[in-house]
C-alpha angles and dihedrals in degrees: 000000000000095000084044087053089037092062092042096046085054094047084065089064117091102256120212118208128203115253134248115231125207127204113203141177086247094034116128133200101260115090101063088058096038089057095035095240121145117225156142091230118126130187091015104168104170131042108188099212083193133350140174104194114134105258090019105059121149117253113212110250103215151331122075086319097052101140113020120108134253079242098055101041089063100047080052103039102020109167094008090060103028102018129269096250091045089045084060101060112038108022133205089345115097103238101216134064111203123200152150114213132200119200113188084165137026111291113216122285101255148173125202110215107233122229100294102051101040091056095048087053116029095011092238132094139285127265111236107166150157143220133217108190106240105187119339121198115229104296100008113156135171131197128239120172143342116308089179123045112237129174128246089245092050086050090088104051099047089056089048092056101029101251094119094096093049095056085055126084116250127205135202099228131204131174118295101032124129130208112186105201114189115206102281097044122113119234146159132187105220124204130286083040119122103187128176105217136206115194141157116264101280145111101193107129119172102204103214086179145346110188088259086277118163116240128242076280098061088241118108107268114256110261127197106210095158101039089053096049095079091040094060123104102224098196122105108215119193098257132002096196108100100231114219138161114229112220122189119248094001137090116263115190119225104173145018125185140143090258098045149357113212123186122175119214121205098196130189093154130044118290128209131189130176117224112172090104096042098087086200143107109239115216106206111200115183114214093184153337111040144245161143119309111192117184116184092337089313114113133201127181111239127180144148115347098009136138131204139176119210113202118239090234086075124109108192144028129194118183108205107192110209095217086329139341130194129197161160118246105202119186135166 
């Protein structure tokens, strides 16, 4: 009985994971320094925080758990480490995938297929996501959404001339700034964008175009023009920025879906929540500064860069900024 109350009573701490590091065609040099990580990496342009996508799961960093995967603390675990409802629904699959992203140069023009049709193809789930500007360099945009309505049946055309982008609506970004993108939008980072990014567990992409660029592989990347056609949301809405107003030392909350809630919290004083009715793991992703996270009595440092699950068994959190911490509060 005492080894059985010795692994539950470490599930309650806030467990950190390594991350996984991407190198992509469009990748920069920012993400290794910005999370204090030596390596010989280059062009990393993703860093998964956590993941639970099959061949790319989260192994835990340190403490009793060091080793295991995202994957195989849920089976273990299920509701007391992810939440029963969200057990529920979505089984022994982690349902976030947390990262940061560094674009020193356009990322493709793509489309994620929603539930339906992701099912229907690839017997998974949709990709619904959003995106907090982290840093942006002098002129960096990105693009969310149609600014000219186009047909189905003139989709095709403009992707095989090139027009696409200009048919999308394209935004000057700063810090700071939020683009909710629900599965069928079409969207592209562009370069000189560090984003840290909050997206249901997937890893369906439908590429639209991609500038006729080579790959890592000097061949021109795989696009997937027609399986993209029936995944597009064809509206034009008025705006596709998420408008917030920060507030210092309170949650502000910056998106609400069915697959995820995220706050971010811009602290200079000590922050509590209670957590005992959320039935829901917490993902705390610090954007900058550094402090003290104390879970039930159990602390763990956290600073720039840094990723950490909090269990869905805890009860309370308690952010304490060293000077000031800032950070993304994710949720199911």
């Amino acid at each position: 009985m005492a080894d059985i109350s010795a692994i539950e009573y470490h599930i309650m701490k806030p467990l950190k994971f390594k991350p996984i590091l991407k190198t992509v065609v469009w990748g920069g040099e920012r993400i290794a320094p910005y999370k204090g990580i030596e390596t010989e990496q280059k062009h990393i342009g993703e860093s998964w925080e956590l993941s639970g996508v099959p061949g790319s799961e989260s192994i835990v960093a340190d403490g009793p758990l060091a080793g295991k995967s995202i994957a195989e603390l849920v089976k273990e675990y299920k509701g007391e480490l992810v939440g029963k409802h969200v057990y529920e629904r979505t089984g022994d699959q982690f349902p976030l995938l947390i990262k940061f992203i560094d674009a020193a140069a356009d990322l493709s023009i793509q489309v994620h297929p929603n539930e339906e049709l992701a099912a229907k193809r690839h017997g998974t789930n949709g990709k619904t996501e959003m995106w907090y500007v982290v840093a942006a360099e002098p002129e960096a945009h990105l693009y969310s959404g149609i600014k000219n309505a186009f047909s189905p049946e003139e989709y095709a055309g403009k992707v095989a001339d090139g027009s696409i982008v200009d048919s999308l609506a394209r935004y000057d970004v700063e810090p700071g700034d939020v683009f909710f993108l629900p599965a069928g939008r079409i969207h592209a980072i562009c370069g000189g964008c560090f984003i840290a990014e909050i997206q249901q567990t997937s890893d369906i992409t439908y590429r639209i175009y991609d500038y006729n660029r080579p790959g890592l592989d000097g061949k021109p990347r795989e696009v997937h023009t027609e399986l993209a056609k029936d995944a597009i949301d064809y509206k034009v809405y008025p705006t596709y920025r998420t408008d917030y107003t920060p507030a210092e030392d309170e949650e502000v909350v910056l998106a609400e879906c069915p697959y995820f809630t995220t706050s971010v919290l811009d602290l200079t004083l000590p922050f509590a929540k209670d957590l005992s009715e959320l039935d829901s793991f917490v993902v705390v992703m610090c954007l900058s500064g550094s402090g003290i996270l104390e879970v039930d009595g159990e602390e763990v440092t956290i600073g720039q860069g840094e990723t950490v699950l909090i269990p869905a068994s805890a009860d309370d959190l308690c952010l304490v900024p060293d000077g000031e911490l800032k950070v993304l509060v994710s949720r199911n």
